[in-house]
mmCIF file of the C-alpha atoms, coordinates in Angstrom:
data_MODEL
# 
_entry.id   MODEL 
# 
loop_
_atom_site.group_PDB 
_atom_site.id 
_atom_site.type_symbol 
_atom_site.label_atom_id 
_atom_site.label_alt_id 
_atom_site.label_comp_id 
_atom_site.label_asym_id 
_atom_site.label_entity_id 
_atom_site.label_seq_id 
_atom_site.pdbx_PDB_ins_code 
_atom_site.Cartn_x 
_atom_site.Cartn_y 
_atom_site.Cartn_z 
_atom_site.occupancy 
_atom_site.B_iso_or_equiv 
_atom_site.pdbx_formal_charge 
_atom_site.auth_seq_id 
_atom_site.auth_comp_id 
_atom_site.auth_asym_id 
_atom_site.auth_atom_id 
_atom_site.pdbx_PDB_model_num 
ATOM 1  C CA . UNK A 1 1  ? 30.426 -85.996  20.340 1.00 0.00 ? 1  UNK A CA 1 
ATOM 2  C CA . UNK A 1 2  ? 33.319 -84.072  19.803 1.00 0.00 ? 2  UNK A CA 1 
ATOM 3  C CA . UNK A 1 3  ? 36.594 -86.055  18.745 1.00 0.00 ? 3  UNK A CA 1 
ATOM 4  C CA . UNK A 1 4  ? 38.838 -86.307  21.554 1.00 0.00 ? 4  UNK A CA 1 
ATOM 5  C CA . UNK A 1 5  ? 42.499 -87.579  21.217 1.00 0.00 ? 5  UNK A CA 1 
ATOM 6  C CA . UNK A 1 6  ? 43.938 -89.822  23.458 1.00 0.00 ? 6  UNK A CA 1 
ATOM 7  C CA . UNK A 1 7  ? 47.211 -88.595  23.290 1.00 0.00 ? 7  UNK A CA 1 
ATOM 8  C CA . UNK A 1 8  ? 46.414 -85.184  24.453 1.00 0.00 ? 8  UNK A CA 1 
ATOM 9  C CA . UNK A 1 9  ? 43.604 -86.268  27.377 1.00 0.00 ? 9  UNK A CA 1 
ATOM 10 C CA . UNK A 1 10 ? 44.362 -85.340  30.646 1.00 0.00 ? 10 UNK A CA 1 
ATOM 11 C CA . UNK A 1 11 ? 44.667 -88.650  32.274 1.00 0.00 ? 11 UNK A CA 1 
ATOM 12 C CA . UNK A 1 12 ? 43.945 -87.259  35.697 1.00 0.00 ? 12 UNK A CA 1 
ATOM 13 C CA . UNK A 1 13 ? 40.753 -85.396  34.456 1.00 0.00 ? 13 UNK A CA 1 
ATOM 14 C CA . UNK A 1 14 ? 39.397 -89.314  33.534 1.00 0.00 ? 14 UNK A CA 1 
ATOM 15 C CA . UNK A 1 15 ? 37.270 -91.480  35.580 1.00 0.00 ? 15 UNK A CA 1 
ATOM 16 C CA . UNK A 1 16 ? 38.142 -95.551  35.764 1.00 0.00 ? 16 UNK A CA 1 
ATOM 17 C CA . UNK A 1 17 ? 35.387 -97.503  34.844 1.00 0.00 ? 17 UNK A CA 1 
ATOM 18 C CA . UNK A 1 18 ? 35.797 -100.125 37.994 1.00 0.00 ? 18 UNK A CA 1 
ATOM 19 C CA . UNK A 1 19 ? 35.291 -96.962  40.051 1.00 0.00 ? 19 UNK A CA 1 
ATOM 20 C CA . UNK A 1 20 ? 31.501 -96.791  39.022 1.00 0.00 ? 20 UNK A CA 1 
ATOM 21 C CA . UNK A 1 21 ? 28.900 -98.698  41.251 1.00 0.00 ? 21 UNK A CA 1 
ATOM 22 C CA . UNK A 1 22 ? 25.258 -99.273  39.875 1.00 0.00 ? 22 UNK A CA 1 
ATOM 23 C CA . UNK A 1 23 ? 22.611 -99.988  42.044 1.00 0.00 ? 23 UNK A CA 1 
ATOM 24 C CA . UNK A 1 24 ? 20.433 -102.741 39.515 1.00 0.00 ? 24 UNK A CA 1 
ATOM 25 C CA . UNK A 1 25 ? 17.559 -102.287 41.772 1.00 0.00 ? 25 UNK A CA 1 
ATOM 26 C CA . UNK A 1 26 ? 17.018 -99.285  40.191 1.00 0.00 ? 26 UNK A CA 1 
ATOM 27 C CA . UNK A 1 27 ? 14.767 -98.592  37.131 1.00 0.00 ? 27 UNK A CA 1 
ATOM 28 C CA . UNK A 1 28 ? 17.147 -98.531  34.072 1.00 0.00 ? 28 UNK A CA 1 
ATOM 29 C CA . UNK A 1 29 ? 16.942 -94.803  33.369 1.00 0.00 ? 29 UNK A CA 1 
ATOM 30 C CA . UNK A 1 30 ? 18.252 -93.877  36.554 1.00 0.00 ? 30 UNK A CA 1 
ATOM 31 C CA . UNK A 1 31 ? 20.694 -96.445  36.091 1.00 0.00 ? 31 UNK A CA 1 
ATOM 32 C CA . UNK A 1 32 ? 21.819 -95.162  32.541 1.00 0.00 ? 32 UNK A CA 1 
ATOM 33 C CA . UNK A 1 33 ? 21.626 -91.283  34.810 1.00 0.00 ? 33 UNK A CA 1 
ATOM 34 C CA . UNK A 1 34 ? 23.767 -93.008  37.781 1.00 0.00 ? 34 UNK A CA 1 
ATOM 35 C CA . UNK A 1 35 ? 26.654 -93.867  35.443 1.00 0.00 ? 35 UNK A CA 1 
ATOM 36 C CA . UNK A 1 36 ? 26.487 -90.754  33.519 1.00 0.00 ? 36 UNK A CA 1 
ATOM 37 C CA . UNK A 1 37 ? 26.684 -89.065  36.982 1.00 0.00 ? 37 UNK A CA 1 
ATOM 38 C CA . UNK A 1 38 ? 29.708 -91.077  38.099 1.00 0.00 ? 38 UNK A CA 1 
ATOM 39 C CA . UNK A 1 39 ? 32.055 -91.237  34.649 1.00 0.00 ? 39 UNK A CA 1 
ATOM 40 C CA . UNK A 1 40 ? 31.190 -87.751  33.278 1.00 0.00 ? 40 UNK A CA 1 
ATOM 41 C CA . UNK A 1 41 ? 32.145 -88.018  29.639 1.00 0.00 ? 41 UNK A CA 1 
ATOM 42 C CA . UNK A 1 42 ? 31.488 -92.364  29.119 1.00 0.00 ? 42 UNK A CA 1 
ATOM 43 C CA . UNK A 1 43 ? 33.406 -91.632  25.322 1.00 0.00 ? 43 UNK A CA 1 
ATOM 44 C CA . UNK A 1 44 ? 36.687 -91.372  27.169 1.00 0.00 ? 44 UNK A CA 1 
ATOM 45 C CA . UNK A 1 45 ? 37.764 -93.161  30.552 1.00 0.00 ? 45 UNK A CA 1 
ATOM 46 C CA . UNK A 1 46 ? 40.395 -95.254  32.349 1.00 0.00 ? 46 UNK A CA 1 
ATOM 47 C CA . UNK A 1 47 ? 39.974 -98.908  32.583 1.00 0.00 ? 47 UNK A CA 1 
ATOM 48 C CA . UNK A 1 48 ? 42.778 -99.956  34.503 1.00 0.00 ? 48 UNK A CA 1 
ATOM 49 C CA . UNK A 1 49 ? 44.658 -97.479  33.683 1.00 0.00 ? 49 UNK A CA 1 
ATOM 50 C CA . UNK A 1 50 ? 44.183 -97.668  29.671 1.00 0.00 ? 50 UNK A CA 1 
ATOM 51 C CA . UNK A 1 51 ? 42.710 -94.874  28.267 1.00 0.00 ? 51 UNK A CA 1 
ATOM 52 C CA . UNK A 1 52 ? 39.447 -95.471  26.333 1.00 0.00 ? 52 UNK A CA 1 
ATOM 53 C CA . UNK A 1 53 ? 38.095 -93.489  23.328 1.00 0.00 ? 53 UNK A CA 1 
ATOM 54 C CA . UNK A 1 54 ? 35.089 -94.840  22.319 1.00 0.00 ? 54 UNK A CA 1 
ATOM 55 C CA . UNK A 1 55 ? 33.722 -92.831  18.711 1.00 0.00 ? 55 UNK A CA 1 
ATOM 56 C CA . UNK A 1 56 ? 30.999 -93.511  15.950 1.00 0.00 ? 56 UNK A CA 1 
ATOM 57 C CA . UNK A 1 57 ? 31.061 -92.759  12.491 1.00 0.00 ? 57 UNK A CA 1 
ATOM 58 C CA . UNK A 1 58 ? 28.192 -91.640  10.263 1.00 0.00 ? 58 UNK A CA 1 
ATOM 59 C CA . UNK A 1 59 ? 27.350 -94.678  7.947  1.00 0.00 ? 59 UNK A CA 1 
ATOM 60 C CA . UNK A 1 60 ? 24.874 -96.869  7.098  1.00 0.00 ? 60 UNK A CA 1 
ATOM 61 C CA . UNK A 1 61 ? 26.344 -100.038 7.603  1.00 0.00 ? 61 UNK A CA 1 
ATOM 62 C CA . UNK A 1 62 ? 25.128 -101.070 11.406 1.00 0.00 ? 62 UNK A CA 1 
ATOM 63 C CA . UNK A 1 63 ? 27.269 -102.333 14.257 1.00 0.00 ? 63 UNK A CA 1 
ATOM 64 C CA . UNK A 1 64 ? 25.788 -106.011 13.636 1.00 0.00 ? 64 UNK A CA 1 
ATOM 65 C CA . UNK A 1 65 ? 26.960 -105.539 10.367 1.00 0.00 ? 65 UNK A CA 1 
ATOM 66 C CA . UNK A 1 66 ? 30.543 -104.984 11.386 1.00 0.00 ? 66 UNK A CA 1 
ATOM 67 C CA . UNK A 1 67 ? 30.859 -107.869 14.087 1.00 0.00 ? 67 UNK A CA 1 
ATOM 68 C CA . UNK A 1 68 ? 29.136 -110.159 11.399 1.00 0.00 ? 68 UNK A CA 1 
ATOM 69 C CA . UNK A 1 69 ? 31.329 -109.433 9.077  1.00 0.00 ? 69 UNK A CA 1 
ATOM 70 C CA . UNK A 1 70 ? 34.343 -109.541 11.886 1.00 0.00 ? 70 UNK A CA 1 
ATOM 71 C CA . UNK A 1 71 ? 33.146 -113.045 12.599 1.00 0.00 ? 71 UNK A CA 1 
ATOM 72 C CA . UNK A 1 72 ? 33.404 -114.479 9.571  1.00 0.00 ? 72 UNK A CA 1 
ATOM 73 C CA . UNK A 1 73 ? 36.849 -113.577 9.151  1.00 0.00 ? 73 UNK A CA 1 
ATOM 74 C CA . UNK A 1 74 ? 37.914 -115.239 12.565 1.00 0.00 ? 74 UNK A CA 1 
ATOM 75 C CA . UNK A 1 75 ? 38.955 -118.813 12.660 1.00 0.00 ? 75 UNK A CA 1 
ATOM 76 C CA . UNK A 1 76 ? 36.311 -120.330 14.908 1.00 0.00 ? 76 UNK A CA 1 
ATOM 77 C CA . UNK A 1 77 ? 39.316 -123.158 15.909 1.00 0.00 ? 77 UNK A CA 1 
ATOM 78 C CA . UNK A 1 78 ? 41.741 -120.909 16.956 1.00 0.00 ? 78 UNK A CA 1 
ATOM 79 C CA . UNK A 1 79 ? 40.156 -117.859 17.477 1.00 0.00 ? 79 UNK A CA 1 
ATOM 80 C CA . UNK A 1 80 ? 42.507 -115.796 15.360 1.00 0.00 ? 80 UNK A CA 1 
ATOM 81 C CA . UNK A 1 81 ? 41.753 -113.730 12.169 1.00 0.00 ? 81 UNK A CA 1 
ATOM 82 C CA . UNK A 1 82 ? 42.286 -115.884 8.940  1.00 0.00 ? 82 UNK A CA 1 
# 
């Protein structure tokens, strides 16, 4: 994926993902093809009106990993970071 910034994304160019309609009668691949088809690019879109950049980085350390280790750091009473 090439790094996109939101700052210089054409806003217009972006499709909102409340826009997209999935039919889940379908087998999941042409579901996955479906929602390809309808947000073009899913690493950058509008959710009510908020653009979205969504980007990976090369490491070992899993996405499990992270949200485990963002979990333990939130206070399960409150809900906010400790």
């Amino acid at each position: 994926m090439e790094k996109m910034i939101t700052a210089t994304v054409n806003r217009s160019e972006l499709k909102d993902i409340h826009d997209v309609v999935i039919d889940t009668k379908k087998p999941c691949r042409e579901r996955i093809k479906d929602f390809i088809s309808q947000m073009g690019s899913p690493y950058c879109y509008l959710d009510d009106g908020v653009v979205v950049e969504i980007g990976y980085a090369n490491t070992q350390v899993s996405l499990q990993d992270r949200l485990v280790s963002y979990v333990s750091g939130v206070d399960q009473e409150i809900g906010n970071l400790k």
